[in-house]
N, C-alpha and C positions, 0 to 999 in steps of 0.2 A: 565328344564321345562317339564310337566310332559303332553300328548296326548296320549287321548280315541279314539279306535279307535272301529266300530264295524263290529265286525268279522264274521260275516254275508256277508257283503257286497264286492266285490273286491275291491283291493287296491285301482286303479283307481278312485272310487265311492268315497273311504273313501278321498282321496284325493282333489277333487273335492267338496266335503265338508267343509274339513278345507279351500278351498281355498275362497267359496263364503261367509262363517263366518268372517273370515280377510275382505272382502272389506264390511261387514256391519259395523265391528269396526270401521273401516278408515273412514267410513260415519259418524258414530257417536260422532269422536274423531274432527276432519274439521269442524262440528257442536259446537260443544261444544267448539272451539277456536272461529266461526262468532260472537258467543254471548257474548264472553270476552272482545271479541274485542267493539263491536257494544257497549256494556256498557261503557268501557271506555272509549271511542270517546261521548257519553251521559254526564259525566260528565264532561270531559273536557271542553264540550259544554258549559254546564250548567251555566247560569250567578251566582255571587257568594253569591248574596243576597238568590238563591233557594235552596242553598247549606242547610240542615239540620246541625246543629250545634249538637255534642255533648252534651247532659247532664248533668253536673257533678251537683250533691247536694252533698253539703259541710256540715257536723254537723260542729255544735256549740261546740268551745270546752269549758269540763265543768270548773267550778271555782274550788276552792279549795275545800269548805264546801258543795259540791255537794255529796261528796261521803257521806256526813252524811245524816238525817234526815235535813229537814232545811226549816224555813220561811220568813218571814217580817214579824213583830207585825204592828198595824197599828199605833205606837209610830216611824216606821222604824228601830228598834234595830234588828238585826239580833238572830234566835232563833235556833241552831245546836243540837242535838239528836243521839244517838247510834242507828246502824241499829242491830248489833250483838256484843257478847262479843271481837270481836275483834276492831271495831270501837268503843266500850266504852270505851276501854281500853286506845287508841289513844284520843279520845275527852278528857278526862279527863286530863290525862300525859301532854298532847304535846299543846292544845288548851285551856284548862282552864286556865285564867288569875286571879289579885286578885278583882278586877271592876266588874267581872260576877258573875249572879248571877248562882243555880245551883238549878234541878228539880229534883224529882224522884217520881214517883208512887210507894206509898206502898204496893206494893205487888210482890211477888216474882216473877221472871225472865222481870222485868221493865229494860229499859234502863233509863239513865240520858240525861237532856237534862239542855241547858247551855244560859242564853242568854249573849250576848257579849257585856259589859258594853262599852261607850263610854264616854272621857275625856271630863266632862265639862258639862255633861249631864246623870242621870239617868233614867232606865226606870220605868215606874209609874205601876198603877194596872193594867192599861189595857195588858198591853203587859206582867204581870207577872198571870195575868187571863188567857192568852192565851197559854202563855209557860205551864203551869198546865194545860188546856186541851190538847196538842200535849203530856206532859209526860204521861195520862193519853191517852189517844188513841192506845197511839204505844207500850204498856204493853200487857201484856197477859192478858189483863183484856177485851181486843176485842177479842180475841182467845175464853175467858171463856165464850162470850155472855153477860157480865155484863152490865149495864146501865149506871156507874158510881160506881168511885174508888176514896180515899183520897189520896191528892199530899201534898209533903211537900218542903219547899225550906229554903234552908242553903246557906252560904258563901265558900267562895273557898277554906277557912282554915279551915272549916269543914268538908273537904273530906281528907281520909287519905287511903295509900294501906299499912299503917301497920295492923297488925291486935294485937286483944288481944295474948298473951302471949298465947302456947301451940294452937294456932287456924290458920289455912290457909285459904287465899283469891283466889279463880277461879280466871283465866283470865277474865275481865270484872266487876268484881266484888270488889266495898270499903266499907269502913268505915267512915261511917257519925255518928261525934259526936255532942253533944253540945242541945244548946236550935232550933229548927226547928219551923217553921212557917208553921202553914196547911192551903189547901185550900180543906175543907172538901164535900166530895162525888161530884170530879168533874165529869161532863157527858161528853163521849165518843161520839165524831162528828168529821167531819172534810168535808173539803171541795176541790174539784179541779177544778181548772180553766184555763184560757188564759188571758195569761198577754201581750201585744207589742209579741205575738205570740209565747211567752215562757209557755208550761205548769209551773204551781204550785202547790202548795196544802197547805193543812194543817188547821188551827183552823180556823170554818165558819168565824166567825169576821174578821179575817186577810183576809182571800180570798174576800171575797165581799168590802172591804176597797180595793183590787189592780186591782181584773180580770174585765175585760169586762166580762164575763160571766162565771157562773161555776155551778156546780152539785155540789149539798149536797151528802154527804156517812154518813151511820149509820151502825152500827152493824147489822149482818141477815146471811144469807145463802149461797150467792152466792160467786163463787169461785171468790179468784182473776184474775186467766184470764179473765172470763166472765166480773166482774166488769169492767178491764181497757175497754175489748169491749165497753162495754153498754157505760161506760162515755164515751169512745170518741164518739160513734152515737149522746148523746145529742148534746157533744160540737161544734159535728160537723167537729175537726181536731185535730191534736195531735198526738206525738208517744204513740204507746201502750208499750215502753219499759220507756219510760219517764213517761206515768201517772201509771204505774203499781209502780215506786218505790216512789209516793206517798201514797200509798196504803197500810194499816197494812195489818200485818201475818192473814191469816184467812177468815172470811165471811163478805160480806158485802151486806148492800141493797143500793140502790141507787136513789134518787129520785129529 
């Protein structure tokens, strides 16, 4: 332990120093044990109902098809989407069945979007109206500011990751052969809302069919931070990490 001493002063002084410093600690130290104490004798007191209880909030844990792009048609068939070449690649491989049907925006760096056929039941135009606007939204054709791009839709045996002979396929990236069905220059919109207090998103018509209330998004300017802000101010609640991954790449206005 290391003591200052100042040499100015005779020993005695210096002494006398160090000694009235110790009994200000000792004051300080007897202090600071009365209030330890005096607290925990407070709660011990304390009946158990005044007792503050911990907070824990619990997330929701996601589902499977969360990690995709993903909505409700207002048919109820489930509608899944690639967020990036590596979730294409999975949607397509691992999730595409032969009952689904299958989306793509034509135009270059689109993802594929799938909706999930059900035994015994298929889905009709509404719900392949809307899968064709969600394929058409979450392409680069929001990125580019467009208004509206052509979707085409094919069978599950019309997507293949062979490629033509002397040709390579990216990760993320097939081959669709065959005769294709177009839903020509669909418009880019989409919608998010609160649903039994789960954000959603995705094509105006499906959101307004599930949310209690929700924001239109359109193509514009504003960044995506700023948009997940601004939507939740209207909606009024919501994670900003949950409505941001409804949210295409790029600018958005929001009204």
């Amino acid at each position: 332990m290391e003591v200052s001493l100042d040499l100015r002063k005779p020993l005695t002084d210096n002494a006398k120093d160090r000694y009235e410093r110790s009994k200000k600690f000792k004051r300080k130290i007897e202090g600071m044990g009365k209030a330890i104490r005096d607290t925990e004798r407070q709660l011990i007191e304390m009946p158990e109902e005044d007792v503050p209880a911990p907070t824990i909030t619990k997330r929701r844990q996601r589902r499977w098809y969360e990690k995709f792009r993903w909505f409700r048609s207002t048919e109820d068939f489930l509608v899944i989407g690639g967020r990036d070449a590596t979730s294409n690649e999975i949607l397509i491989k691992k999730h595409l069945d032969q009952n689904d049907l299958v989306f793509h925006a034509n135009i270059q760096g689109a993802s594929f979007f799938i909706v999930k056929g059900e035994e015994g039941r298929q889905p009709g135009d509404a719900t392949k109206r809307q899968a064709a606007t969600a394929a058409a939204s979450y392409s680069k054709a929001w990125n580019k500011g467009l208004g509206s791009v052509d979707v085409y839709m094919v069978s599950p045996d019309q997507v293949s990751k062979t490629p033509p002979s002397g040709e390579y396929l990216p990760k993320g990236a097939f081959m669709v052969y065959g005769e294709k069905t177009w839903f020509k220059n669909t418009e880019l919109g989409l919608a998010i809302g609160i649903s039994d207090g789960e954000i959603i998103g995705g094509p105006l018509e499906s959101i307004r069919h599930s949310a209690r209330t929700y924001v239109m998004v359109g193509v514009g300017d504003i960044s995506q931070g700023k948009s997940a802000k601004k939507v939740r101010s209207v909606l009024g609640e919501g994670d900003l990490d949950d409505i941001q991954r409804f949210l295409p790449p790029g600018g958005s206005s929001i009204s």
